[in-house]
N, C-alpha and C positions, 0 to 999 in steps of 0.2 A: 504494500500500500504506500502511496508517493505520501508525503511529511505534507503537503497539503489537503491532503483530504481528512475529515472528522468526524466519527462515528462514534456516539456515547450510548452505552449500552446501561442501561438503568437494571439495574439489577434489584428483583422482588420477588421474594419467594414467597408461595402460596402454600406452605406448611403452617397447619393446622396444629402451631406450637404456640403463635403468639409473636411470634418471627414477625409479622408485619406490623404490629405495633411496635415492637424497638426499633424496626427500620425504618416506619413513616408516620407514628401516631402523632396526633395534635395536640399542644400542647393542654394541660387542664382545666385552662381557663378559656378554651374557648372548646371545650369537650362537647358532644351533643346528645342529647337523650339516643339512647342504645334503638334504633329498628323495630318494631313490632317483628318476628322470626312466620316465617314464611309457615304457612300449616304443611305439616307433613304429608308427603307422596306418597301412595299405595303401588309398593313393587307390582308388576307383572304378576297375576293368578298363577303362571307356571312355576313360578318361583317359590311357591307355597305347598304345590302338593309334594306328597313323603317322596317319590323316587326323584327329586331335583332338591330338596329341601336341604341347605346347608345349616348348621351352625353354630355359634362360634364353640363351643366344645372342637370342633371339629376343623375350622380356621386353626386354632391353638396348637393341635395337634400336627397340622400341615406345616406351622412354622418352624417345627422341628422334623418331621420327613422330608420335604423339599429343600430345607439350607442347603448352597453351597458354600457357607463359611468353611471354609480354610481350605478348599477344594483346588484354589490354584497359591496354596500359602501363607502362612498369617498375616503378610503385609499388604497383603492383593489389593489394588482398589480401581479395577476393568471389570470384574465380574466375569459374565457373561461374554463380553466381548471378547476374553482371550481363546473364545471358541474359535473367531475367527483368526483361524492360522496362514501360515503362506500359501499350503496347499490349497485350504477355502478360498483365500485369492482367486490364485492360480485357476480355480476351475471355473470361477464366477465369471472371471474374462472371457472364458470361450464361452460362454452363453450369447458374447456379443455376435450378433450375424446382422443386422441392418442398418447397427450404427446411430440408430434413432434414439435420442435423448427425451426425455418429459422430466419435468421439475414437481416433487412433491411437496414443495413450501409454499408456506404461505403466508406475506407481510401483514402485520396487525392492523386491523381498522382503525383508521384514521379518525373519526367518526364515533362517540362511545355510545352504546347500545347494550341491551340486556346480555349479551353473552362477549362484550369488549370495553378494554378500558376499565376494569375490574381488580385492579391490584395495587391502588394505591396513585397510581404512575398513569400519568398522560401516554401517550402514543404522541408525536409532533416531525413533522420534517420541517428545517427552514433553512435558509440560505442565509449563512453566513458574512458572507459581506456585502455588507450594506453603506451604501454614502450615509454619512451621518446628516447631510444637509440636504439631499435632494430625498434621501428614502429609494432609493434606485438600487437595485441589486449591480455592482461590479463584475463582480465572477463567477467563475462556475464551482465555487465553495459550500459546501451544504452540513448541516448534521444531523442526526435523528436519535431520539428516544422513546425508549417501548421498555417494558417488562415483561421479561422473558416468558413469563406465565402468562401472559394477558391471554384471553380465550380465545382470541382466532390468531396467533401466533403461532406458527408450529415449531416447538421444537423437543429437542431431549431434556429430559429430567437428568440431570447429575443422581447419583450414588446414594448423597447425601440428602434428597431429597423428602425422602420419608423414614423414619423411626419403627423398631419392630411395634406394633401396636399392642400387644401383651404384657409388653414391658411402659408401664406408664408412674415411672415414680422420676423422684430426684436427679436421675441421672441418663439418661433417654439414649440407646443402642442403636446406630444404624448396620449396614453389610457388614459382615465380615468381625461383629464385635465391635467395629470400633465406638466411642461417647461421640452423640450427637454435638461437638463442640461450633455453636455458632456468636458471631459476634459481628457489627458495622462492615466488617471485610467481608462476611461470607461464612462459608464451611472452612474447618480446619484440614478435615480428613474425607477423601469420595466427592470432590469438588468437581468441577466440569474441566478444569484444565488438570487433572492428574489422571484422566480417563484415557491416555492417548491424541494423536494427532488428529488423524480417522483413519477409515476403513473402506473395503472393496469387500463383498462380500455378496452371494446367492438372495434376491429378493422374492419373495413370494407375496403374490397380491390376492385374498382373499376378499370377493366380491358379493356377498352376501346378497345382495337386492336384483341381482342378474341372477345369483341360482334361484333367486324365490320369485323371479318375473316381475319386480316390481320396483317403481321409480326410488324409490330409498323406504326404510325398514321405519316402521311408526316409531315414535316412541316409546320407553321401556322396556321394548320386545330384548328379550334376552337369549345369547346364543349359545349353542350346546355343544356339547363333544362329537352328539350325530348331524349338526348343522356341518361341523369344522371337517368333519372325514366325509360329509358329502357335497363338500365344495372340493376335497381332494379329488373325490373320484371323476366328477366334474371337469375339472382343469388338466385332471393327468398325472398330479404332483404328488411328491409328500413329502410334506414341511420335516428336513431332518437338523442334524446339529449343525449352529454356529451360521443357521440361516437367521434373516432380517424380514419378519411377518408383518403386513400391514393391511390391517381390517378398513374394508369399507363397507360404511351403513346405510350412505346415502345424506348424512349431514350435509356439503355444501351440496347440493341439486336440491335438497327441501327449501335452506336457507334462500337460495337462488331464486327461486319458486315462489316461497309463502314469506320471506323476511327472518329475520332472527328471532332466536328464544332462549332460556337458559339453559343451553345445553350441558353445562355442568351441574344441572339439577336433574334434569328428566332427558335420554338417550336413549338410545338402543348399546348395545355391548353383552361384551364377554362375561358369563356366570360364572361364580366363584367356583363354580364343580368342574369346570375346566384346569385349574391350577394341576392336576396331578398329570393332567396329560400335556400340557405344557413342558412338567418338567421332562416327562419321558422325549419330548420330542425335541429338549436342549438348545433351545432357539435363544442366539444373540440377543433376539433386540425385539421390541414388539410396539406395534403402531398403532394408533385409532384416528379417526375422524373430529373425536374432542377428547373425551377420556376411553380407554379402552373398556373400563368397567359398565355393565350395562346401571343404569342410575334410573330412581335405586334400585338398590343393589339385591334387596330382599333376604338380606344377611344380617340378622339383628348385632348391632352394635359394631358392626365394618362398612360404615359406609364406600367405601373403595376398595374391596378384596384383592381383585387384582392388583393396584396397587402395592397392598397392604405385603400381597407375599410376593411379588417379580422384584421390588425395589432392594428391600431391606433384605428378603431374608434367601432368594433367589440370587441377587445381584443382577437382572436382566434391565437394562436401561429402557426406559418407554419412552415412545415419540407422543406428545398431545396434540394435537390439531393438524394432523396429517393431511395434506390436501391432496385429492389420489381420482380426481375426477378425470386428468388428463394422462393417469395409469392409466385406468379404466379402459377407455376411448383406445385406446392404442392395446391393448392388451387384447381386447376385444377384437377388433381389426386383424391381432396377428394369430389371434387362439392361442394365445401361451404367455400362462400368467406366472412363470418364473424367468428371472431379469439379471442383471448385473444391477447392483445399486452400489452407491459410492456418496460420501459426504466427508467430510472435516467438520474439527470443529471449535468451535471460537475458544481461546483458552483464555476463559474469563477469572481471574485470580479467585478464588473461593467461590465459583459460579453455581448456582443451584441448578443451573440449564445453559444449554450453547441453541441459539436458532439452528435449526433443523433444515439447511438450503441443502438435500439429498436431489439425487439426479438418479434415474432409473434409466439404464441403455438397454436396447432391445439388438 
């Protein structure tokens, strides 16, 4: 990057610690009465009868069969990622045969609306120089800020993003063991710059709204183990290790369509009864449309299962707001929804997230 151009990345994490009041809260005297809290959402019906019914006995129990703490070392803080090895490289490459790129990011609304603009932090581009007398723009100088969370931002969640959720006293456990240690800087340890540079690695695009016929997936509808293996059979594939999986549910073609809504309240996604086959099937890295998890989540007392076990206690990095409309389209076109994908990533000093500017080559 040339020494004149200016990029400030606002960094706000949307941990459910309290984190964003030490980072942004208003002072006390100009404090404001607390929100009326939104009435609670009634999961998906499927999610309640016995052969789907999770809970949290049973959450508790997975945070101890699925760890992979110490699995690549006690000092690990890649997780998942160090699935992808040279060889997974190497064979991700020859996936390419047309050459064809599509971009699965997507810049944060400028614009704040119920599901943006949502973390404290403006979103803003402006051009930096400016005649102090005429009000004229000079050059071609610009800079931008967003938070990394913000809802239509896509990017990867750091390590250190979320907390084992069982363990909730004085001293708060992310990956690998290590104390959730945060402070004004960030994360101490599982930060978005000790994650690696990036990666090259096997993409698999699971298209839910094309196997079910239909423009994007309502909300709440939650997805199964026999959704996930018959999108397999489907497409030809099967999601193995130290791949990079990315769900589409039809979020932006709805948003597109009928406007925005709080998709970080009510979604379609991943059931927490998926976690075990997840682990069996050792995937890198794993994508949604806003959160992976279907919301709610119909898991008493985890609001974010998926979350709750890929972050902390898995180590598998999530993408949030993956935009995958223009996979899609292309995927479709070619009949083969496994890719090369490739991204870097910003190595934001104690970052809770790096924007997610992934490139899918076909």
């Amino acid at each position: 990057m040339k020494a004149h151009n200016h990029i400030v990345a606002v960094l706000v994490s949307a941990l459910a610690l309290g984190a964003l009041g030490a980072l942004g809260a208003r002072p006390a005297a100009q404090a404001q009465p607390p929100a009326q809290a939104p009435a609670p959402l009634q999961p998906h019906h499927s999610t309640q009868l016995p052969a789907n019914l999770v809970a949290s006995a049973q959450m508790e129990k997975w945070e101890k069969e699925l760890s992979n703490w110490g699995r690549w070392g006690p000092s690990d803080q890649r997780g998942t990622l160090n699935l992808i090895t040279p060889q997974k490289t190497m064979a991700a490459l020859r996936l390419v045969k047309e050459g064809i790129s599509v971009s699965l990011h997507r810049f944060p609304e400028l614009e704040k609306a119920i599901d943006a603009g949502n973390m404290n932090a403006d979103t803003k581009h402006w051009m930096t120089s400016i005649d102090p007398q005429t009000g004229r723009v000079r050059g071609a100088l610009d800079a931008v800020s967003f938070a990394t969370h913000d809802g239509t931002n896509t990017h990867m969640d750091a390590l250190c993003h979320y907390a084992v959720q069982s363990i909730r006293n004085d001293k708060l456990v992310i990956y690998n063991g290590y104390p959730q240690n945060l402070d004004e800087n960030g994360c101490k340890d599982l930060a978005i710059d000790r994650m690696g540079p990036g990666y090259i690695t096997r993409g698999i695009l699971i298209d839910m709204p094309l196997l079910k016929g239909v423009a994007w997936l309502e909300a709440r509808t939650p997805i199964y183990v026999a959704d996930l293996e018959a999108w397999e059979k489907f497409a030809g594939v099967k999601i193995g290790s130290g791949d990079a999986v990315f769900l589409r549910t039809g979020r932006w073609a709805r948003r597109a369509k009928t406007g925005p809504w709080n998709a970080a309240r009510e979604t379609p996604g991943l059931h927490a009864s998926v976690l075990p086959w997840l682990k069996q099937r050792d995937i890198a890295l794993l994508g949604g449309e806003g959160v992976a998890d279907v919301q709610p989540s119909g898991v008493e007392g985890w609001p974010r299962p998926i979350h709750d076990i890929l972050l902390p206690v898995m180590g598998t990095p999530l993408v949030d707001n993956g935009y995958y409309e223009d996979l899609a389209r292309e995927a479709a076109r070619l009949k083969r929804w496994e890719f090369m994908v490739s991204w870097a990533l910003m190595r934001i000093p104690g970052g809770t997230a790096s924007p997610f500017t992934a490139l899918a080559t076909f």
